[in-house]
Backbone of each chain as ProteinMPNN parsed JSONL, in Angstrom:
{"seq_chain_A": "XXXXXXXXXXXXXXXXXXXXXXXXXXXXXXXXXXXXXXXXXXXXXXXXXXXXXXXXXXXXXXXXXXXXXXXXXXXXXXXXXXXXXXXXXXXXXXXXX", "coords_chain_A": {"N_chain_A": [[2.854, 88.613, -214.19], [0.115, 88.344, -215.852], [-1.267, 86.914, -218.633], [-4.323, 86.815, -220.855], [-3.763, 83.998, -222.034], [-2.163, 82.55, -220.581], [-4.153, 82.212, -218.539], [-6.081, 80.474, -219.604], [-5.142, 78.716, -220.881], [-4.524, 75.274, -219.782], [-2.362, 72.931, -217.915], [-0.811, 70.101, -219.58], [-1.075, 67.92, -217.926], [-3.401, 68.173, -216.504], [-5.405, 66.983, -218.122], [-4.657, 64.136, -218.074], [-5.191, 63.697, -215.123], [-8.198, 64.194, -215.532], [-9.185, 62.348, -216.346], [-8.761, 60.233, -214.093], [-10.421, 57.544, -212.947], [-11.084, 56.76, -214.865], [-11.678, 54.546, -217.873], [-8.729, 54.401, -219.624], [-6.316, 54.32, -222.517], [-3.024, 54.198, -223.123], [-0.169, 54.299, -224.856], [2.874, 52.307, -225.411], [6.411, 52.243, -225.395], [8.323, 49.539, -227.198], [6.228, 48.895, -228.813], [3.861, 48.346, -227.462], [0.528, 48.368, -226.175], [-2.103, 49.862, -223.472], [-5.174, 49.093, -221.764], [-7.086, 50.071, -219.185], [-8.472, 51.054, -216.437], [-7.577, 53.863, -215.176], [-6.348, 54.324, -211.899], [-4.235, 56.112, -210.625], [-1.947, 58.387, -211.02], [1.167, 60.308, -211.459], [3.149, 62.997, -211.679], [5.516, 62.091, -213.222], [4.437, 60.35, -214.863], [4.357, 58.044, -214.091], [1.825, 55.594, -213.741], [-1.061, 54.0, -212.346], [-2.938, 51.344, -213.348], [-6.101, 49.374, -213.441], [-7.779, 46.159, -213.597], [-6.387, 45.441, -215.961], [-5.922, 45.428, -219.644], [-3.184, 44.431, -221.92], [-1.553, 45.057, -225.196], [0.454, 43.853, -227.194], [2.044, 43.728, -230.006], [3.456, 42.197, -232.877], [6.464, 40.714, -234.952], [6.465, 37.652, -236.585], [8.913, 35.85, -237.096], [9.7, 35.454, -241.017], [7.613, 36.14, -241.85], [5.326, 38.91, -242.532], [3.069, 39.899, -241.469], [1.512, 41.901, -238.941], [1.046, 40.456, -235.912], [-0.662, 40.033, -232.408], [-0.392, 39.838, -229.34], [-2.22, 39.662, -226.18], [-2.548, 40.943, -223.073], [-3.337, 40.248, -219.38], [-4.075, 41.425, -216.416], [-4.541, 42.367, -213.029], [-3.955, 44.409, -211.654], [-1.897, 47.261, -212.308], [1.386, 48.468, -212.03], [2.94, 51.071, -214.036], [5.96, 52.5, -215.328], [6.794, 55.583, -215.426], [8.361, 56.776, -217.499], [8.153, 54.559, -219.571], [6.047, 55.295, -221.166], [4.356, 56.67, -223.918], [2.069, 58.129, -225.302], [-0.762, 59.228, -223.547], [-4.647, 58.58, -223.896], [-8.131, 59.346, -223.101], [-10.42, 56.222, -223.448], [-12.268, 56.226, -224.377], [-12.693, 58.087, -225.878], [-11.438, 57.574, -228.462], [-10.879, 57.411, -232.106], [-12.675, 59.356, -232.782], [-13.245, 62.336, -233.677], [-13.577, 65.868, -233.676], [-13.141, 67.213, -235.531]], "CA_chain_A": [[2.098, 89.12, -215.337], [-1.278, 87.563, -216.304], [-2.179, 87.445, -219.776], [-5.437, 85.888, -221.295], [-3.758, 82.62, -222.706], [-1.897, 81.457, -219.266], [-5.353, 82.042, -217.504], [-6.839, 79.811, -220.05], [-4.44, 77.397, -221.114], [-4.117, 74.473, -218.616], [-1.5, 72.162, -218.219], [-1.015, 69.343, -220.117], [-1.168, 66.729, -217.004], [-4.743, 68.248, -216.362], [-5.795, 66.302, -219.164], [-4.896, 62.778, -217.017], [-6.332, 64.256, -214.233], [-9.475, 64.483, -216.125], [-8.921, 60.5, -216.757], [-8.715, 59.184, -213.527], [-11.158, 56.537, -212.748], [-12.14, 56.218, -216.256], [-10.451, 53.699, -218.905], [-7.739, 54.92, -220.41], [-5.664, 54.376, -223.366], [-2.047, 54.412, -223.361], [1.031, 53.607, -225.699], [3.558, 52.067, -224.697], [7.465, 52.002, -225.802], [8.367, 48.488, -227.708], [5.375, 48.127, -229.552], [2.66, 47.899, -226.819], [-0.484, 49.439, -225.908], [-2.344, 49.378, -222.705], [-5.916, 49.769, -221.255], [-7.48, 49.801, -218.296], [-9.078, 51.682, -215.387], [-6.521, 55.345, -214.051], [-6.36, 54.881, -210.573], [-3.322, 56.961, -210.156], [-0.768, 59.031, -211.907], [1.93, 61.313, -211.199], [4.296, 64.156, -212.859], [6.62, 61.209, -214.337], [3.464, 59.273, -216.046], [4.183, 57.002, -213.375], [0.432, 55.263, -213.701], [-1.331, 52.529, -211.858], [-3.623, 50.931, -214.173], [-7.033, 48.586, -212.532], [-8.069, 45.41, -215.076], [-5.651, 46.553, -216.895], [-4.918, 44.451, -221.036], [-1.813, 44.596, -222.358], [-1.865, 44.624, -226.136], [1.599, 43.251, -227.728], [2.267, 43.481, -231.426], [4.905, 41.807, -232.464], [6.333, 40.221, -236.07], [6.819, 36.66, -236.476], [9.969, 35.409, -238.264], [9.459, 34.578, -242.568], [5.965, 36.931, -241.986], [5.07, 40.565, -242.836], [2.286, 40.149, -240.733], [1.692, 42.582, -237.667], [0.463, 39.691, -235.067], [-0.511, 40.949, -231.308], [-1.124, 38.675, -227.836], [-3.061, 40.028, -224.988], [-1.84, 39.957, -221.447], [-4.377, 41.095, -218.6], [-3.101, 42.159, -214.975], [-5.561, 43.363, -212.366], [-3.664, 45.795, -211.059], [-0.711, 47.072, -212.506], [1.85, 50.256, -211.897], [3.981, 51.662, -215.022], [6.814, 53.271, -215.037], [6.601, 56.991, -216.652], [9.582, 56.855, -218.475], [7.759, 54.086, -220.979], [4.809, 56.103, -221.579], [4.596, 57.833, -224.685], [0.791, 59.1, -225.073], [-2.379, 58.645, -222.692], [-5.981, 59.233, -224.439], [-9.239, 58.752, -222.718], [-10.317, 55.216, -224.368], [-13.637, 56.068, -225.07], [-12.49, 58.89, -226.899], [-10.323, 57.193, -229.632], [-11.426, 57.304, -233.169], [-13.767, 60.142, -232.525], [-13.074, 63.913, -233.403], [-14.369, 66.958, -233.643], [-13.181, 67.709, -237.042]], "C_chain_A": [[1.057, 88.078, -215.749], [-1.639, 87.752, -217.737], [-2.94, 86.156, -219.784], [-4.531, 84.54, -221.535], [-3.157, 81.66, -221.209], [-3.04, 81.287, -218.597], [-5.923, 80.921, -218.653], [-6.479, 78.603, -220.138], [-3.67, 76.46, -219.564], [-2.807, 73.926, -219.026], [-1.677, 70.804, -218.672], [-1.342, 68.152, -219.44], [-2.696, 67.326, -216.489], [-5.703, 67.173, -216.98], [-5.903, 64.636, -217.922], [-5.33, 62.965, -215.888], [-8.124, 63.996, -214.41], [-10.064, 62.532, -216.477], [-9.29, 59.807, -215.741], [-9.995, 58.738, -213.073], [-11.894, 56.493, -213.979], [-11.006, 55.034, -217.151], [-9.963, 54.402, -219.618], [-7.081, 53.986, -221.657], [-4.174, 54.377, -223.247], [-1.008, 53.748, -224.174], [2.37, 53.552, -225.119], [5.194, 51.603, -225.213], [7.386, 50.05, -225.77], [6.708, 48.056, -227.948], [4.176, 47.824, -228.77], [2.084, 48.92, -226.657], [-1.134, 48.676, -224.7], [-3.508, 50.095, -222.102], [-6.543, 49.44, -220.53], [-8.015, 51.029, -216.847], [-7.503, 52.695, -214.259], [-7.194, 55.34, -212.33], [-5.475, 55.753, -209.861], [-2.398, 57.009, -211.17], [0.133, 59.701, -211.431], [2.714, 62.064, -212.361], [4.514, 63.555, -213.473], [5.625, 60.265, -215.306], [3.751, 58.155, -215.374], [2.432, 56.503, -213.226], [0.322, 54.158, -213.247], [-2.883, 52.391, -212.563], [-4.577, 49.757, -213.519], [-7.469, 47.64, -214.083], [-7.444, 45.557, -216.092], [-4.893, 45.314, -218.649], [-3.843, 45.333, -221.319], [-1.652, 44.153, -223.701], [-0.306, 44.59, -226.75], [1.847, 42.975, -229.205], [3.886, 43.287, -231.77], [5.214, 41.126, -234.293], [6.975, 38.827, -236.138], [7.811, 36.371, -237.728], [9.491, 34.689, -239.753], [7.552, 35.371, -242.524], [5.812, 38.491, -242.089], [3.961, 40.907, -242.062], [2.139, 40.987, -239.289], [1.023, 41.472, -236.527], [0.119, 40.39, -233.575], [-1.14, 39.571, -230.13], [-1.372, 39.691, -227.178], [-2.668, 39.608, -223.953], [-2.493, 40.994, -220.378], [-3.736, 40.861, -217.587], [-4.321, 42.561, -214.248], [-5.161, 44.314, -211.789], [-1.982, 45.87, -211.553], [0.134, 48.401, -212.567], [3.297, 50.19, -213.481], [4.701, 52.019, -215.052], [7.022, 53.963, -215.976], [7.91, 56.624, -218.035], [8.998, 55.612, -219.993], [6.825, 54.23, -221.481], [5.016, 56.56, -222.788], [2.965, 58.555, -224.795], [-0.105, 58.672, -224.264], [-3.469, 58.784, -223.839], [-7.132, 58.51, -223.292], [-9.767, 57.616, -223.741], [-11.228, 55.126, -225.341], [-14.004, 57.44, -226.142], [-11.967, 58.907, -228.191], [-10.724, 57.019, -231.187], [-12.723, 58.521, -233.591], [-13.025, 61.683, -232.793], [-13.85, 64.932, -234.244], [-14.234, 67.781, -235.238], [-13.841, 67.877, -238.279]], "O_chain_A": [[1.421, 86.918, -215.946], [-2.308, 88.74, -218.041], [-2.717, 85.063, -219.263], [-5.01, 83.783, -220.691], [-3.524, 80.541, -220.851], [-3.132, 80.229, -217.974], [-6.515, 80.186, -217.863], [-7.068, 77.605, -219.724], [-2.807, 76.765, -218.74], [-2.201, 74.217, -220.057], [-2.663, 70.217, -218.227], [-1.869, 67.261, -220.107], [-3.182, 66.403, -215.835], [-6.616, 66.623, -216.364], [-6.85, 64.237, -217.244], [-6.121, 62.072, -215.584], [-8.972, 63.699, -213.569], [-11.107, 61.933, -216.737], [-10.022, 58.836, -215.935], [-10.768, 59.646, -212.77], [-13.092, 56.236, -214.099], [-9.802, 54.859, -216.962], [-10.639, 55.128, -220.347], [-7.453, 52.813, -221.66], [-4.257, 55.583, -223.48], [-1.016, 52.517, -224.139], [2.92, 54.458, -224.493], [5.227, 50.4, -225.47], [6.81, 49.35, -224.938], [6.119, 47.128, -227.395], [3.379, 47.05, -229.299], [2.509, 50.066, -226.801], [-1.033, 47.457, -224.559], [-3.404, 51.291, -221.83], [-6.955, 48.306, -220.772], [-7.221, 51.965, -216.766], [-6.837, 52.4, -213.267], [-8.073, 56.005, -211.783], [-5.731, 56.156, -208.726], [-2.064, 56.13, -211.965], [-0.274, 59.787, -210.273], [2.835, 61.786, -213.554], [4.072, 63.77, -214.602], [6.005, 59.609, -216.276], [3.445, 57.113, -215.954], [1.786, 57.229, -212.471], [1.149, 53.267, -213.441], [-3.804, 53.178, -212.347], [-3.859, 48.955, -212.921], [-7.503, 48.09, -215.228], [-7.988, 45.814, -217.166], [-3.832, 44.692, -218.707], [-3.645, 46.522, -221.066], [-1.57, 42.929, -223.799], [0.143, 45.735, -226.698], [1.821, 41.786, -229.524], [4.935, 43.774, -231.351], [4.186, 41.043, -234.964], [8.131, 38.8, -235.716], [7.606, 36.574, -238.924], [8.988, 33.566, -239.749], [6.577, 34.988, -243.171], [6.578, 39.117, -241.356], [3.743, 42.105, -241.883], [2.87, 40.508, -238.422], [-0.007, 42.062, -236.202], [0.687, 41.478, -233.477], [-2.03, 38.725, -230.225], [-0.798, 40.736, -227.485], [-2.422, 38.44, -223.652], [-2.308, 42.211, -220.401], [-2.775, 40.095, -217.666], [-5.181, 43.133, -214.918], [-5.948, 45.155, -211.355], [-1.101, 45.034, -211.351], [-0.368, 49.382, -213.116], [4.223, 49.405, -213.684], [4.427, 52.561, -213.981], [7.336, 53.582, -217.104], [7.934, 56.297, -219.221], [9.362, 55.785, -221.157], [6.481, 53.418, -222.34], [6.16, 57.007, -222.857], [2.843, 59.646, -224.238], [-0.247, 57.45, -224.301], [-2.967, 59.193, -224.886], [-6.996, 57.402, -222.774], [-9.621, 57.917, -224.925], [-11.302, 54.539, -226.421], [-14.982, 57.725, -226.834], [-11.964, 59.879, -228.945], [-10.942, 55.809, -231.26], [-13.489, 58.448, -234.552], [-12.212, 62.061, -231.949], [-14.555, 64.758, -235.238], [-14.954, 68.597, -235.815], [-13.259, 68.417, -239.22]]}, "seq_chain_B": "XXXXXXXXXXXXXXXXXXXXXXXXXXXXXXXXXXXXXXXXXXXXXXXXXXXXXXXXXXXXXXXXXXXXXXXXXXXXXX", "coords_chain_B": {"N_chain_B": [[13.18, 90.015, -240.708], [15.08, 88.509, -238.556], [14.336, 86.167, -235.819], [16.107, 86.619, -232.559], [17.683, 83.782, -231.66], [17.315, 83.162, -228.78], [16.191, 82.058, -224.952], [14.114, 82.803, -224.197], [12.44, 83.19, -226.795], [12.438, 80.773, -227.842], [10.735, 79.821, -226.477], [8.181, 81.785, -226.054], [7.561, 80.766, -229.093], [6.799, 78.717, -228.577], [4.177, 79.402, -226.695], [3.003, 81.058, -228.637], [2.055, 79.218, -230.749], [0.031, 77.718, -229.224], [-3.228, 76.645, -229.367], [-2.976, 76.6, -232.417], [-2.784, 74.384, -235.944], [-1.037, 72.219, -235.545], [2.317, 70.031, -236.245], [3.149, 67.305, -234.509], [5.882, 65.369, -234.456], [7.035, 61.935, -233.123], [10.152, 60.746, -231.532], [10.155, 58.289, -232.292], [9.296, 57.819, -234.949], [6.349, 58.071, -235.004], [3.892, 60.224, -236.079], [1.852, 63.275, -235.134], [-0.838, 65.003, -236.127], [-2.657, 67.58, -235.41], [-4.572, 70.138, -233.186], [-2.27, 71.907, -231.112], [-3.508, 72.111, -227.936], [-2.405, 72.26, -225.515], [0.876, 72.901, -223.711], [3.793, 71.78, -221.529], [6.313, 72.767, -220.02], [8.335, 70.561, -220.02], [7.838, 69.357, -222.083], [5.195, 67.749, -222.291], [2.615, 67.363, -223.85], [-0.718, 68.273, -225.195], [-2.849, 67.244, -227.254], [-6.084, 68.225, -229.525], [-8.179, 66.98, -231.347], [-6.753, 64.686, -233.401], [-4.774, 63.258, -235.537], [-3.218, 59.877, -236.098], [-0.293, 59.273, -236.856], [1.753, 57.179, -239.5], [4.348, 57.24, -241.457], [2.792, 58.235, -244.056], [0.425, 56.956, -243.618], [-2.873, 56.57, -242.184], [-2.987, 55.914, -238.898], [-4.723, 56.201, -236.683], [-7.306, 57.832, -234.664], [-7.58, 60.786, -232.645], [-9.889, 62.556, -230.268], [-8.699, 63.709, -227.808], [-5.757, 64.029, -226.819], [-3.077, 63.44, -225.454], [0.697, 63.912, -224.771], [3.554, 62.329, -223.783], [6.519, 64.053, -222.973], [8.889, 63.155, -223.398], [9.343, 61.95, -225.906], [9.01, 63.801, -227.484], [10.228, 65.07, -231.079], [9.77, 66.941, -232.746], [8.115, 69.894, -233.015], [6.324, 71.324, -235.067], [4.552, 74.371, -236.845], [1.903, 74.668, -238.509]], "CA_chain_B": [[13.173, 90.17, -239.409], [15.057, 87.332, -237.863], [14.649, 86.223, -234.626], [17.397, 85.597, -232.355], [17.04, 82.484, -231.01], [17.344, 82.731, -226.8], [15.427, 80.886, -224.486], [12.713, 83.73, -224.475], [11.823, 83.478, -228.074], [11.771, 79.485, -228.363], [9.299, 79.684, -225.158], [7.12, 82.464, -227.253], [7.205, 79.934, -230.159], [5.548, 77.869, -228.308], [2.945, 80.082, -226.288], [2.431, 81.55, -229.814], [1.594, 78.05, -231.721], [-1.204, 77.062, -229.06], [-4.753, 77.045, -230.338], [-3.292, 76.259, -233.978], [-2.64, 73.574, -236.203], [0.726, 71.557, -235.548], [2.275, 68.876, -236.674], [4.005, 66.733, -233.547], [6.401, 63.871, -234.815], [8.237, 61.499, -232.012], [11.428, 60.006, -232.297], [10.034, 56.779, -232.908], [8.441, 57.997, -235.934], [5.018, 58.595, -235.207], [3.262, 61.543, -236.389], [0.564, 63.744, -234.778], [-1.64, 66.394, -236.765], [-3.861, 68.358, -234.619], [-4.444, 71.477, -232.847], [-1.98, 72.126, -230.162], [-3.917, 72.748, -226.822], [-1.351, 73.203, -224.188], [1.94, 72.28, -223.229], [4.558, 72.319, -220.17], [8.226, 72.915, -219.772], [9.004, 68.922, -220.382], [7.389, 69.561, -223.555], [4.397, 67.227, -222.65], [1.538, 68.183, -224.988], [-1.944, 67.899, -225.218], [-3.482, 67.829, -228.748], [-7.125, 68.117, -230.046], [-8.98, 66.738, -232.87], [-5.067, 64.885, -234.055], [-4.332, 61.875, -236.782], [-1.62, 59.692, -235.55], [0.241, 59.004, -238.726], [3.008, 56.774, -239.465], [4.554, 57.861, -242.975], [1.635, 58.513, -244.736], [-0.273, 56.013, -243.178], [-3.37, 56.879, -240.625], [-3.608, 54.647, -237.914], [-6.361, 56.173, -235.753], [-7.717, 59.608, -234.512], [-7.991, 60.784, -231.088], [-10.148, 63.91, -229.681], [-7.688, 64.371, -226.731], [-4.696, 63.325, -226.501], [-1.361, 63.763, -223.789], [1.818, 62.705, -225.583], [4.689, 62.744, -222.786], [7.203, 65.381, -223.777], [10.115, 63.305, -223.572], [9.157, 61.233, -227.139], [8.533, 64.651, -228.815], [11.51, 65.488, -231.805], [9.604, 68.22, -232.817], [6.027, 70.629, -233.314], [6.229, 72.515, -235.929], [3.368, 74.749, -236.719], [1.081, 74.866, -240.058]], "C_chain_B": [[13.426, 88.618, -239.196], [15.397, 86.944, -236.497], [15.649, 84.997, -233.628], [17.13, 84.318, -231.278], [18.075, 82.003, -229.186], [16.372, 82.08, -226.359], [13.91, 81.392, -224.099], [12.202, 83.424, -225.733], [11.395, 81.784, -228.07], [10.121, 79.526, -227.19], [8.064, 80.22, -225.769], [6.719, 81.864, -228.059], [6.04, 79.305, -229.765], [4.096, 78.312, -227.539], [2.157, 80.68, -227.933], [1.611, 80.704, -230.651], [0.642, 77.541, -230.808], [-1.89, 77.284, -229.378], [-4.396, 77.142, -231.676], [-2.461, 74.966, -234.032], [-0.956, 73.294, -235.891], [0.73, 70.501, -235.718], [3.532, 68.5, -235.657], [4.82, 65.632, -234.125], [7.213, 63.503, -233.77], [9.195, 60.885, -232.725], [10.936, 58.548, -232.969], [9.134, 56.852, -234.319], [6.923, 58.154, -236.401], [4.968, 60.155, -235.134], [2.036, 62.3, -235.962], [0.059, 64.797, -235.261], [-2.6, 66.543, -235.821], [-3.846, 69.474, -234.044], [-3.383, 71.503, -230.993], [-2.761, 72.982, -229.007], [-3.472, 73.066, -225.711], [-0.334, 72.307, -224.131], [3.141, 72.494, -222.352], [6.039, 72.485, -220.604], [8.974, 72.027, -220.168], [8.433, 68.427, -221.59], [6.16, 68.47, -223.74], [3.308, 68.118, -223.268], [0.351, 67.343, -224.889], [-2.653, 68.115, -226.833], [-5.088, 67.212, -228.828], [-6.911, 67.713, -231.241], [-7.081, 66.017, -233.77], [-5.439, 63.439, -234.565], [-3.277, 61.709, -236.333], [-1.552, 58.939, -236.924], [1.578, 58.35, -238.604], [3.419, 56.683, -241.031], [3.422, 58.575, -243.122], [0.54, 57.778, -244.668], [-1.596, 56.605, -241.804], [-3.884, 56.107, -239.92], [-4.581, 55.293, -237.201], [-6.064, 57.717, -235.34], [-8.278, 59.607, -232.724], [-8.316, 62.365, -231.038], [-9.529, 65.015, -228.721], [-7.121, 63.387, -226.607], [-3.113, 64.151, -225.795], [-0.562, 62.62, -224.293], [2.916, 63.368, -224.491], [6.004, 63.265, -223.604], [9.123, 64.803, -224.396], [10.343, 62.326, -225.237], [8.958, 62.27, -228.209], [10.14, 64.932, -229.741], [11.056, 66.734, -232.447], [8.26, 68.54, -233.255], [7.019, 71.317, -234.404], [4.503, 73.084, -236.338], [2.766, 74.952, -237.906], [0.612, 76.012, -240.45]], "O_chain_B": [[12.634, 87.706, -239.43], [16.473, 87.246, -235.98], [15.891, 83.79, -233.641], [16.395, 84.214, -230.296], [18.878, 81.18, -228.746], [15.618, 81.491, -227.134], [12.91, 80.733, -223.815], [10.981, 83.413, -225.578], [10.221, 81.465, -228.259], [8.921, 79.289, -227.323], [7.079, 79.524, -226.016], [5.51, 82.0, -228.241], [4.89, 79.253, -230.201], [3.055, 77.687, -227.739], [0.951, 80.657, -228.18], [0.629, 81.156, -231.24], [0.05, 76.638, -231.399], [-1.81, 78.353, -229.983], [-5.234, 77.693, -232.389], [-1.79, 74.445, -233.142], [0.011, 74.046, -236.016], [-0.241, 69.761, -235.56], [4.63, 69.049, -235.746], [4.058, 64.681, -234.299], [8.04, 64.301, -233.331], [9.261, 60.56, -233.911], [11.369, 57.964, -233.962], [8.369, 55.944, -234.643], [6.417, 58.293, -237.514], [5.615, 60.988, -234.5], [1.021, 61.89, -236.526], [0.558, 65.811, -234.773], [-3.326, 65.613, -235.469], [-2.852, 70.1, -234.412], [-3.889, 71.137, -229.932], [-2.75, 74.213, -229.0], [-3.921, 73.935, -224.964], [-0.475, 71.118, -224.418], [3.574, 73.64, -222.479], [6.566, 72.197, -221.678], [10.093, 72.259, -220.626], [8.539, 67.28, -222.023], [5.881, 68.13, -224.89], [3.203, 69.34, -223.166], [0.295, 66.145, -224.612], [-2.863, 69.217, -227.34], [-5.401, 66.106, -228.387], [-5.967, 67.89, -232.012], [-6.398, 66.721, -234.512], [-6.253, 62.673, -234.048], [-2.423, 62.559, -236.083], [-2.318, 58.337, -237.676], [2.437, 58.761, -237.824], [2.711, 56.0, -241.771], [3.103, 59.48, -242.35], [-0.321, 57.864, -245.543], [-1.231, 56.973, -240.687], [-4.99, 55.59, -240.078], [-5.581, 54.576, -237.171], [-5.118, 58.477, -235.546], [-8.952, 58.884, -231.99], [-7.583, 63.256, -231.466], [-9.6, 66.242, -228.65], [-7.496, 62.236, -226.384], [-2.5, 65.217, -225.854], [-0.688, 61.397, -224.356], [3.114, 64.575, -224.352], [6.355, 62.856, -224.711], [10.003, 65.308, -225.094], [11.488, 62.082, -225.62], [8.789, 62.024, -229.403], [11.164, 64.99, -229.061], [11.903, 67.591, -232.704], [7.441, 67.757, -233.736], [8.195, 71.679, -234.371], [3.491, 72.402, -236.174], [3.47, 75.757, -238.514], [0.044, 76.107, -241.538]]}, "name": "protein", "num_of_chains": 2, "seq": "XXXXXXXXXXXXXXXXXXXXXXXXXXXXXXXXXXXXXXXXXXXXXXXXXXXXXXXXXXXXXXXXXXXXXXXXXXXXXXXXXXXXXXXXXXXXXXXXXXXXXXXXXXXXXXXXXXXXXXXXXXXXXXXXXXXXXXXXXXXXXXXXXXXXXXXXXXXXXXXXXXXXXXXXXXXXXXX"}
């Protein structure tokens, strides 16, 4: 059965599809974030990331402060399971609203 | 009219709630407002135009965004 909304509506891994070889965005279980050049993905959000920072926020003992170190990689593969969102990078702060 | 809740109707829920507003929250307590634009079986999701929110707090806004399905606790729809 075909109705209008399955013909329209893609799947949600289209979206990273639509990503690769651009800089991406992603968040990353314990507090990190990570961006760098989609050279590959799969089903599981398994991603391999090119130039890829590594942004680390973290709280230092007797401080309320959110602090964050930087840790760069030139090539680096993920493992899906600590993915939680992608975005295109150069899309972030930007909407249509 | 209440509906009984099999594995047809939650599925409908969710074909029914794309193309409107929803509000995504993960377990880890982030919050996503935006328009649900599609989503699969493993409940990854794609949202337009969405505020990621933590309480009442908005940390930043994304045009498109792919939140992997297994961090979602729940859409509900606006």
């Amino acid at each position: 059965m075909v109705d209008e909304k399955s013909v329209s509506a893609s799947e949600p891994l289209d979206l990273i599809r639509l990503c690769l070889d651009e800089q991406i965005f992603v968040k990353l279980r314990g507090n990190r974030e990570m961006t760098g050049k989609l050279h590959a993905y799969d089903s599981h959000c398994n991603i391999v990331l090119g130039d890829a920072t590594e942004t680390i926020y973290y709280l230092e003992s007797g401080s309320e402060d959110v602090k964050s170190r930087k840790e760069k990689s030139e090539l680096v593969f993920v493992r899906g399971d600590s993915v939680m969102s992608i975005a295109d990078a150069s899309n972030i702060g930007k909407t249509n609203a | 009219m209440s509906a009984v809740p099999t594995s047809a109707s939650t599925s409908n829920f969710l074909s029914d709630i794309t193309n409107s507003s929803v509000i995504v929250k993960l377990n880890n307590g982030f919050e996503y407002h935006g328009v649900l634009s599609s989503i699969d079986g493993f409940m990854n999701i794609v949202l337009e135009n969405s505020i990621e929110m933590v309480g009442s707090k908005e940390i930043r806004k994304y045009n498109e965004l792919f939140v992997r399905g297994n961090n979602v606790m729940y859409i509900a729809s606006q």
